[in-house]
N, CA, C and O atoms as a DFTB+ gen file, in Angstrom:
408 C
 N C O
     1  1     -14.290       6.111     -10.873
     2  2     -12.975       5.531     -11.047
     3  2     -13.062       4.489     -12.142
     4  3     -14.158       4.080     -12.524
     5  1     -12.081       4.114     -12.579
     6  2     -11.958       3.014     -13.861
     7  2     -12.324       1.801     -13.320
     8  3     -12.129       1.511     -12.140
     9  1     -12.734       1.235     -13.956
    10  2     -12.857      -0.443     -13.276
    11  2     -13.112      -1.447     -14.653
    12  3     -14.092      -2.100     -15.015
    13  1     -11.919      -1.271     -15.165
    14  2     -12.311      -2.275     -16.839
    15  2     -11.883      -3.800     -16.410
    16  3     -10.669      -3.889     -16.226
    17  1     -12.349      -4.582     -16.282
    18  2     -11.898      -5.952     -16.643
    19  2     -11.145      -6.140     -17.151
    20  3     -10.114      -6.440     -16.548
    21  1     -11.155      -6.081     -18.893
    22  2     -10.022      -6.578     -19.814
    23  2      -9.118      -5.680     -20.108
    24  3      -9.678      -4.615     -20.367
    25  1      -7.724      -5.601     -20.207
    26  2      -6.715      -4.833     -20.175
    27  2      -7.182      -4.059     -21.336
    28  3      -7.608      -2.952     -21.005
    29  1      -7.223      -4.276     -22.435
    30  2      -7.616      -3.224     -23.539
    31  2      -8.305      -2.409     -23.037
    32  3      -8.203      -1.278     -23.512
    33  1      -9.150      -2.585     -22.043
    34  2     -10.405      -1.312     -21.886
    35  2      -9.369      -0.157     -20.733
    36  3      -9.583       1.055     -20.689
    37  1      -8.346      -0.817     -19.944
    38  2      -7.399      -0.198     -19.150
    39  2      -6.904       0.997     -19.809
    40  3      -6.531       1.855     -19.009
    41  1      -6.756       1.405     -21.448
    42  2      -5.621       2.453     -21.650
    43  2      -6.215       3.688     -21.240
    44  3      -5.522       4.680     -21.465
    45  1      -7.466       3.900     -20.626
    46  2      -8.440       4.980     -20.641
    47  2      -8.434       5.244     -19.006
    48  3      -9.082       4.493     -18.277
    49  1      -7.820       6.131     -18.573
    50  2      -8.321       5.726     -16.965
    51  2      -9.293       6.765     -16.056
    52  3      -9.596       6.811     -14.864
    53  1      -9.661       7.668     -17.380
    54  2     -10.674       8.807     -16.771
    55  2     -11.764       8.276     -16.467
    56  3     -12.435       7.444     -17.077
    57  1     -11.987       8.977     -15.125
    58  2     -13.496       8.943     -14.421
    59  2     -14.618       8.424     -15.648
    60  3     -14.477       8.898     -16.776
    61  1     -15.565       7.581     -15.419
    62  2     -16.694       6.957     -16.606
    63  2     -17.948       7.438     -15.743
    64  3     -17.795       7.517     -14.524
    65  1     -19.246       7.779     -16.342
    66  2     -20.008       7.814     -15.967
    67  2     -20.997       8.219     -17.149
    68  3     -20.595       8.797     -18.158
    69  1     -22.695       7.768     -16.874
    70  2     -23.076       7.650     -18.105
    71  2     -24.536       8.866     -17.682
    72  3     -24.858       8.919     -16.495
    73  1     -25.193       9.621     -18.548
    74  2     -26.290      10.759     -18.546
    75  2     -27.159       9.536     -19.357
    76  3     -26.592       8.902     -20.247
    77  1     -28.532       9.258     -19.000
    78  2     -29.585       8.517     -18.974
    79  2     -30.852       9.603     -19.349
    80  3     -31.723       9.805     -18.503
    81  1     -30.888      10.207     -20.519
    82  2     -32.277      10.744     -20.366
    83  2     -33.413      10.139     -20.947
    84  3     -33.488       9.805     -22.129
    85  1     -34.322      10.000     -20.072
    86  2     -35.502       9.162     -21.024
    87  2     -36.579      10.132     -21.380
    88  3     -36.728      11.317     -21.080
    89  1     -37.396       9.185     -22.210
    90  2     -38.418      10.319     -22.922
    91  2     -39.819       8.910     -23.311
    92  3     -40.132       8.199     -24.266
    93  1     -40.297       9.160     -21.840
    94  2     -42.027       8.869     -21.617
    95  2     -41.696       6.523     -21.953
    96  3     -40.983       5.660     -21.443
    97  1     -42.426       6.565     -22.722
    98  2     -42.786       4.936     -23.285
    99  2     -41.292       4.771     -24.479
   100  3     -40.996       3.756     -25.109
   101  1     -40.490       6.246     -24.496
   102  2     -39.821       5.833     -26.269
   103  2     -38.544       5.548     -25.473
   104  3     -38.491       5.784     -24.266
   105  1     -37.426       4.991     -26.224
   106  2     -36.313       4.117     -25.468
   107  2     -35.735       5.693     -25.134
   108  3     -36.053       6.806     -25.553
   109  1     -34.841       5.258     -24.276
   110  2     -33.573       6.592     -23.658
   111  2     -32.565       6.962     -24.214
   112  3     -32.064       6.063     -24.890
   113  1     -32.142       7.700     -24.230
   114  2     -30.752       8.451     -25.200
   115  2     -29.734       8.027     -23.323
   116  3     -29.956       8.096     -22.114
   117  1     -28.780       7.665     -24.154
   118  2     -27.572       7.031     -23.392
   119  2     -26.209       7.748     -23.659
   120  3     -25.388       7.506     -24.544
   121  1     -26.178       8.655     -22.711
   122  2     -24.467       9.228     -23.182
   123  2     -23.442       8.585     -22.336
   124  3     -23.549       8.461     -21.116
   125  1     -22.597       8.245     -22.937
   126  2     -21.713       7.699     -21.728
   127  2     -20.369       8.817     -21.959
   128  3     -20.149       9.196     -23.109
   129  1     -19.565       9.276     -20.916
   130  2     -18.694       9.963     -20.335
   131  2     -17.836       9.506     -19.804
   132  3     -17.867       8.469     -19.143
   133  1     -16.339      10.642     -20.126
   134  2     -15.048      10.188     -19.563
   135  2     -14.777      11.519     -19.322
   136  3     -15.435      12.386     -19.898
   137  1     -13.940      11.782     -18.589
   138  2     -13.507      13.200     -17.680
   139  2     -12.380      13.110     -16.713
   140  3     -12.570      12.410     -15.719
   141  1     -11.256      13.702     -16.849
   142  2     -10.059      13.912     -16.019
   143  2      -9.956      14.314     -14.954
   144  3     -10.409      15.441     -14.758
   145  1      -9.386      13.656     -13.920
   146  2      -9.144      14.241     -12.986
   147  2      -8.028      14.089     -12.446
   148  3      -7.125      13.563     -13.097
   149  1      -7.802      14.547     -11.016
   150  2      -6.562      14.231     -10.772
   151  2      -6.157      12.979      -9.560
   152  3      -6.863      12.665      -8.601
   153  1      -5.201      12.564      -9.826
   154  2      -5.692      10.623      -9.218
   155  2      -4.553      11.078      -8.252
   156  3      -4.432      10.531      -7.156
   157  1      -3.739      12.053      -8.646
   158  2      -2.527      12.141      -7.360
   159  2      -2.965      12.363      -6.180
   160  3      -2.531      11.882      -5.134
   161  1      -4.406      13.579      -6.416
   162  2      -5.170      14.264      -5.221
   163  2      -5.953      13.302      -4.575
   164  3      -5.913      13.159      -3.352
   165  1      -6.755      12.546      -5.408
   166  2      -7.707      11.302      -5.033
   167  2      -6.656      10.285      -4.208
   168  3      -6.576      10.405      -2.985
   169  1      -5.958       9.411      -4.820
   170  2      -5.132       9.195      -3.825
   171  2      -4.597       9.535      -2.252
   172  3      -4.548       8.921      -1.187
   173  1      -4.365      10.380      -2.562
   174  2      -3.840      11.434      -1.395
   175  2      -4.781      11.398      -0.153
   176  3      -4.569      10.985       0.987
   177  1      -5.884      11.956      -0.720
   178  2      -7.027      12.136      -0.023
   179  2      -7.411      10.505       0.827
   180  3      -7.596      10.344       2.033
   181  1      -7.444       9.384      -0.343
   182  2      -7.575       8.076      -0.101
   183  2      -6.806       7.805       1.327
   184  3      -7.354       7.484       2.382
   185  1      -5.746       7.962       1.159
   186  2      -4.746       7.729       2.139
   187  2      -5.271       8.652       3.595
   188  3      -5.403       8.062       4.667
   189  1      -5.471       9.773       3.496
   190  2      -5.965      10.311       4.181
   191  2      -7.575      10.118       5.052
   192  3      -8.034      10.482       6.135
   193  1      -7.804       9.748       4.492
   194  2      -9.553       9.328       5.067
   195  2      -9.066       7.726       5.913
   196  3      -9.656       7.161       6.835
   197  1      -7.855       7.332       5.229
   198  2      -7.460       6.438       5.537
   199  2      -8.270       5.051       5.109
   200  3      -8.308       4.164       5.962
   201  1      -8.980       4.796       3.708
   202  2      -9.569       4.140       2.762
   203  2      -9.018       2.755       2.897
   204  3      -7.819       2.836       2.633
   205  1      -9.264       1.819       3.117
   206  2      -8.919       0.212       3.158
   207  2      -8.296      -0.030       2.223
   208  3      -8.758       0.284       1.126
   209  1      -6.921      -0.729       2.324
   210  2      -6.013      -0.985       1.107
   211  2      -5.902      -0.067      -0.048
   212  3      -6.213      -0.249      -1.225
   213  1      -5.465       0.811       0.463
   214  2      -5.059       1.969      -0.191
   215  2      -4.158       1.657      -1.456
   216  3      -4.361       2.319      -2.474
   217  1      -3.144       0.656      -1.447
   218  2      -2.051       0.073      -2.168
   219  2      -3.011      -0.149      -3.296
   220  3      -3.173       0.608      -4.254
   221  1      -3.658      -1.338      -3.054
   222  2      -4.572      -1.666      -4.342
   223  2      -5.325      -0.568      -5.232
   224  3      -5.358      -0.663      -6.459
   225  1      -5.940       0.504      -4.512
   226  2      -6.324       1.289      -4.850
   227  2      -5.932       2.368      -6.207
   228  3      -6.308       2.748      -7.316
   229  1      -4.711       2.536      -4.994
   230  2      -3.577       3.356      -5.913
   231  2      -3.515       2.878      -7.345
   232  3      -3.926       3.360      -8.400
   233  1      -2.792       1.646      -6.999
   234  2      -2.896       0.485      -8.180
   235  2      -3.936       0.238      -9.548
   236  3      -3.757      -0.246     -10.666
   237  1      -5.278       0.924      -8.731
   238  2      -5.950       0.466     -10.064
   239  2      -6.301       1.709     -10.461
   240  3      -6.791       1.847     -11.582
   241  1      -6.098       2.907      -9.549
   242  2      -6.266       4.120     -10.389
   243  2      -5.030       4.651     -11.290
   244  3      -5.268       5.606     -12.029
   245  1      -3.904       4.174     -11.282
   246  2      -2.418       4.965     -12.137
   247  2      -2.621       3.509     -13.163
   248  3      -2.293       3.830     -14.305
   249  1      -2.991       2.246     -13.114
   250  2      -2.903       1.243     -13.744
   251  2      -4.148       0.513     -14.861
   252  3      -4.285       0.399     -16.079
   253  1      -4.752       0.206     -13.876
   254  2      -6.653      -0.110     -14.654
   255  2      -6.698      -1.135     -14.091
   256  3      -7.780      -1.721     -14.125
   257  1      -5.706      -1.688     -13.446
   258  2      -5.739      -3.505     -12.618
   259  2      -6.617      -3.275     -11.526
   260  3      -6.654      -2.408     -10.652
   261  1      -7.484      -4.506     -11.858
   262  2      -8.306      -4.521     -10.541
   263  2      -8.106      -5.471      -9.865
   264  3      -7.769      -6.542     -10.370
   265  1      -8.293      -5.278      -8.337
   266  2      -7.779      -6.411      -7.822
   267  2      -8.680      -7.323      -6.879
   268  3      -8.290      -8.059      -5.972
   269  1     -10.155      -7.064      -7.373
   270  2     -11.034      -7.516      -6.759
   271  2     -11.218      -8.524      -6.303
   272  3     -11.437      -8.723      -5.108
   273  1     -11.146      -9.641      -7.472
   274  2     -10.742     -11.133      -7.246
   275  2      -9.513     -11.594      -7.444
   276  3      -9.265     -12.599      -8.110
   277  1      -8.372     -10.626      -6.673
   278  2      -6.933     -11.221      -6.848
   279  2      -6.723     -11.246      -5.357
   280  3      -6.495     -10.384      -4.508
   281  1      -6.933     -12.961      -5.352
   282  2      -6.881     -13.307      -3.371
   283  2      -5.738     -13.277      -2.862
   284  3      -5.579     -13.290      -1.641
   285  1      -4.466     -13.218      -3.974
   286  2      -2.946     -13.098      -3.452
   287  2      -2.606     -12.173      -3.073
   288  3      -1.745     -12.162      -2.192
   289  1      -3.262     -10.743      -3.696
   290  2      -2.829      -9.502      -3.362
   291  2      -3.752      -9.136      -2.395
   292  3      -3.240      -8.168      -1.833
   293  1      -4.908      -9.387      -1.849
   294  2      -5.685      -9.227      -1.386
   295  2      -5.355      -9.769       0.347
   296  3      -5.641      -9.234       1.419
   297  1      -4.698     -10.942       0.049
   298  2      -4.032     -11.934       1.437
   299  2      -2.907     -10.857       1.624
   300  3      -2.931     -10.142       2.626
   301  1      -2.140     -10.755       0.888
   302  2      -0.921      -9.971       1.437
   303  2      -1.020      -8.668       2.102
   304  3      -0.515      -8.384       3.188
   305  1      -1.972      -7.625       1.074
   306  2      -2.893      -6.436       1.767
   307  2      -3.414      -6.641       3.043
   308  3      -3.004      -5.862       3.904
   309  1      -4.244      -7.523       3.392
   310  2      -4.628      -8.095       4.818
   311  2      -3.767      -7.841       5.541
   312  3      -3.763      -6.877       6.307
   313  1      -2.698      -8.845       5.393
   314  2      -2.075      -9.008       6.421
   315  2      -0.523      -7.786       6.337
   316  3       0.459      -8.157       6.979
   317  1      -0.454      -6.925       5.843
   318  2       0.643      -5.757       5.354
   319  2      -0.195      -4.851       6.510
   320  3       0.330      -4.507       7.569
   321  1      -1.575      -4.526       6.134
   322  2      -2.180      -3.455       7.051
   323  2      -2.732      -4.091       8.054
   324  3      -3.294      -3.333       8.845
   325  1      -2.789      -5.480       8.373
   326  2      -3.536      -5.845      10.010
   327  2      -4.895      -5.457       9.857
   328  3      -5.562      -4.784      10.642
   329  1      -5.276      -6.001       8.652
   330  2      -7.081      -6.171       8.865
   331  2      -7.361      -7.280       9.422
   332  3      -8.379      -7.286      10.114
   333  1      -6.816      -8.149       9.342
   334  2      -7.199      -9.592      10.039
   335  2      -7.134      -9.422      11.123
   336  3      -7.905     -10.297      11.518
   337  1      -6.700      -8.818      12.189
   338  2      -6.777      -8.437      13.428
   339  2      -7.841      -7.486      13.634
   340  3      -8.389      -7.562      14.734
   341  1      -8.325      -6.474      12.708
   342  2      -9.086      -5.594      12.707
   343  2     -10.697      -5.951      12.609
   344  3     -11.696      -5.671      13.270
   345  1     -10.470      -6.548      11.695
   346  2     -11.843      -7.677      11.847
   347  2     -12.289      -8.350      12.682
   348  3     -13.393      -8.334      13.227
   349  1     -11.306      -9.063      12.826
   350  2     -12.099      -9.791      14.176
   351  2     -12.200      -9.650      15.419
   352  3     -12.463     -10.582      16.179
   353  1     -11.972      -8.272      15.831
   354  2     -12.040      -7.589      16.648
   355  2     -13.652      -7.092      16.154
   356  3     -14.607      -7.669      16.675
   357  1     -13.835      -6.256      15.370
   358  2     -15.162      -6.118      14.574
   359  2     -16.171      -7.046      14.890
   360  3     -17.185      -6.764      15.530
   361  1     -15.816      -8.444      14.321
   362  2     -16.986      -9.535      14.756
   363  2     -16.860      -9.201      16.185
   364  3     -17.672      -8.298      16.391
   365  1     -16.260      -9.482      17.227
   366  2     -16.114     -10.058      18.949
   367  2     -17.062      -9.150      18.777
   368  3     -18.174      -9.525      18.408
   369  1     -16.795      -7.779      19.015
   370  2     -17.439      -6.407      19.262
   371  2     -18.741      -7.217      18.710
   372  3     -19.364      -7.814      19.587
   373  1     -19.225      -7.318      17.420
   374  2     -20.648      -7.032      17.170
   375  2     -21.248      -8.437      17.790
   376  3     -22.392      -8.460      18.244
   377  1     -20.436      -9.568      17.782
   378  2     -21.188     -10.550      19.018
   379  2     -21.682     -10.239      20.506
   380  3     -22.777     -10.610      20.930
   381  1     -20.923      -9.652      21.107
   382  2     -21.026      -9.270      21.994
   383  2     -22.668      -8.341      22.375
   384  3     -23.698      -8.629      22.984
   385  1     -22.140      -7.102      21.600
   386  2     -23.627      -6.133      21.369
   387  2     -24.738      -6.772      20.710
   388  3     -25.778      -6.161      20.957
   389  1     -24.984      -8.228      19.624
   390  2     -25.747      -8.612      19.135
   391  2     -26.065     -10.718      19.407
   392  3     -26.428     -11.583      18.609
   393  1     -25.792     -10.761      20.501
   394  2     -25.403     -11.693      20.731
   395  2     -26.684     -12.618      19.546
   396  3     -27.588     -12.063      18.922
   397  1     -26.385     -13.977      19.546
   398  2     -27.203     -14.957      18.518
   399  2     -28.112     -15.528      19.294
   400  3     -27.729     -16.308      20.165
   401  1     -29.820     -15.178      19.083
   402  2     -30.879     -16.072      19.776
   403  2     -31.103     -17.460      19.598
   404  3     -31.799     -17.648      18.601
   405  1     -30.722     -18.690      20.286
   406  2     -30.854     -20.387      19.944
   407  2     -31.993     -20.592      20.363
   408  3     -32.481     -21.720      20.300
């Protein structure tokens, strides 16, 4: 999936991935790759597996925005899908089964 930082690198949103072949002690030949796919299906699928904040997701695959360190959209996502409830249900649970040795 895309994941550019700076908006200029955004106009590109095909799949990246890079072929690394090396050869013994001599430096490596570096191809880097872009390739189409289809983000309606990926999506789709996303939603379906039922993928954590799907919204954002969506978002940075039709867009290039990432929203990794965006704590506003990130707070609102939380609390839109009830992860904050989901979580800490998560911790109780793993306290419980892992309780802390003092």
């Amino acid at each position: 999936m895309p994941f550019p930082h700076w908006t200029r690198f955004a106009t590109d949103l095909r799949a990246q991935y890079a072929v690394i072949t090396t050869h013994g002690q001599q430096s490596p030949d570096v191809d880097f790759r872009k390739v189409d796919y289809d983000r309606d299906a990926e999506i789709a699928l996303a939603r379906h597996r039922q993928v954590p904040y799907p919204d954002l997701y969506a978002d940075q695959l039709t867009t290039g925005r990432v929203h990794t360190h965006d704590n506003n959209a990130i707070i609102r996502a939380t609390k839109r899908w009830g992860y904050h409830d989901r979580l800490q249900h998560i911790i109780a649970v793993r306290a419980q089964q892992h309780p802390t040795q003092e």
